[in-house]
Residue, then its C-alpha position, 0 to 999 in steps of 0.5 A: x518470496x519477499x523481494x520486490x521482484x517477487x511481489x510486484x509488477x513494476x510496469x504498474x506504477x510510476x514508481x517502477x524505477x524508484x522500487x527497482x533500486x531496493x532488494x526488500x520492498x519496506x528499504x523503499x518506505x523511507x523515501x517515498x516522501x522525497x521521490x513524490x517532490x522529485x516526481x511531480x515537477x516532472x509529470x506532464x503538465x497537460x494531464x496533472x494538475x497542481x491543486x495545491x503546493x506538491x499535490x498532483x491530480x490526473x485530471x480523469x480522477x475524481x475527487x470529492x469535495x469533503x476528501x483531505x489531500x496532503x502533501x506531497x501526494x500524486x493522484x492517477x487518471x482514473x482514480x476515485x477518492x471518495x468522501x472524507x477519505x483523508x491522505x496524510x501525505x507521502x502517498x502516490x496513488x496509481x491509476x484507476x484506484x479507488x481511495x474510499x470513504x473515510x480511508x486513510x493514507x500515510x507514507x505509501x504507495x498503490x499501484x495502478x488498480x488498487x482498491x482501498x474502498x471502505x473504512x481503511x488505514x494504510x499507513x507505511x506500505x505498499x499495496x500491490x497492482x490489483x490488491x483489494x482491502x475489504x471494508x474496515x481491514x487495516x494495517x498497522x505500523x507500529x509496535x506496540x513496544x515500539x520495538x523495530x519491525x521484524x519479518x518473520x518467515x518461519x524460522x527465519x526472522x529478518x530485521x528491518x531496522x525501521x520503527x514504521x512498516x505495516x505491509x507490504x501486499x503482492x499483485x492480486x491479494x484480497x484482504x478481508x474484512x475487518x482483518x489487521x496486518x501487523x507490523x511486518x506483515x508480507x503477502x505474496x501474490x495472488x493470496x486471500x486472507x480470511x476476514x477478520x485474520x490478524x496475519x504477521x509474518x510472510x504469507x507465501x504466495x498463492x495461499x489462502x490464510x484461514x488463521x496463524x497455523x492454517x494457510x493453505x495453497x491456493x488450488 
């Protein structure tokens, strides 16, 4: 329930073939970095243009003016990157999303449709086609030990081997409000999160999380 072949659709990203080497979807996080420098020199020169060295605009998406874009980032047609929303780098941001204000984006990718619109960081993750954060929900990437990330699934508890990993979100998964996704956290697809959850762990798909011991199926 935690594989990329579980989680995602890769026909919506341009990061289908990059993803589909991997097993687990955080053996991706490490780099993103590099496969954006090796994507951008190949985009269609007509529809992207190079704003600054190794950032890439879709000429359809709309970015304000007090919005910080750093390298290397690609941004896709459609996409609205809003007031002061701040992409550190390392984030390939799909089409028709929407970056929102004071968002902040670190070493991940979005696929096509995702919504990030208010108050949002999302660092070292991977947020599945049509996954929504709602206002001030977050992910954080590190421990605080600074131990390495470890994925637990019941009683199964998967070691990672990586320091930075926030989450990763299937196709189709809410986030409420105000909600955190510690290190670690997966979402299968089609699941909600109550607003104001701290989730860990692996949420199955088609699955509400009301709190730690209450998740229940999706009817």
């Amino acid at each position: 329930m935690y594989t990329i072949k579980d989680l995602f659709d890769l026909d919506h990203t341009l990061a289908g073939d990059y993803l589909a080497q991997f097993t687990y979807p955080w053996e991706a996080l490490g780099g993103i970095k590099e496969f954006i420098l090796e994507l951008g020199p190949t985009l269609d020169k007509a529809e992207y243009e190079e704003v600054s060295e190794n950032v890439w605009v879709h000429n359809t998406a709309k970015v304000f003016p007090s919005a910080y874009l750093g390298a290397p980032c690609i941004i896709g047609p459609e996409t609205e990157v809003r007031h002061c929303a701040f992409i550190r780098g390392s984030a390939l941001v799909g089409a028709k999303c929407v970056v929102g204000n004071s968002v902040e984006l670190k070493n991940v990718i979005l696929f096509d449709n995702v919504q990030t619109p208010h108050y949002n960081y999302v660092g070292d993750s991977i947020l599945g086609h049509y996954s929504h954060m709602g206002a001030g929900s977050i992910t954080s990437n590190v421990k605080s030990d600074k131990a390495l990330v470890v994925v637990h699934n019941g009683d199964e508890h998967i070691e990672t081997g990586i320091k930075k990993f926030g989450a990763m979100l299937g196709d189709h998964v809410e986030v409420g409000c105000n909600a955190v996704c510690n290190p670690g956290t997966v979402i299968g697809r089609n699941s909600s999160v109550y607003p104001t959850s701290c989730v860990r762990g692996v949420v199955p798909a088609d699955s509400i999380y009301k709190v730690n011991d209450e998740i229940v199926s999706r009817k």
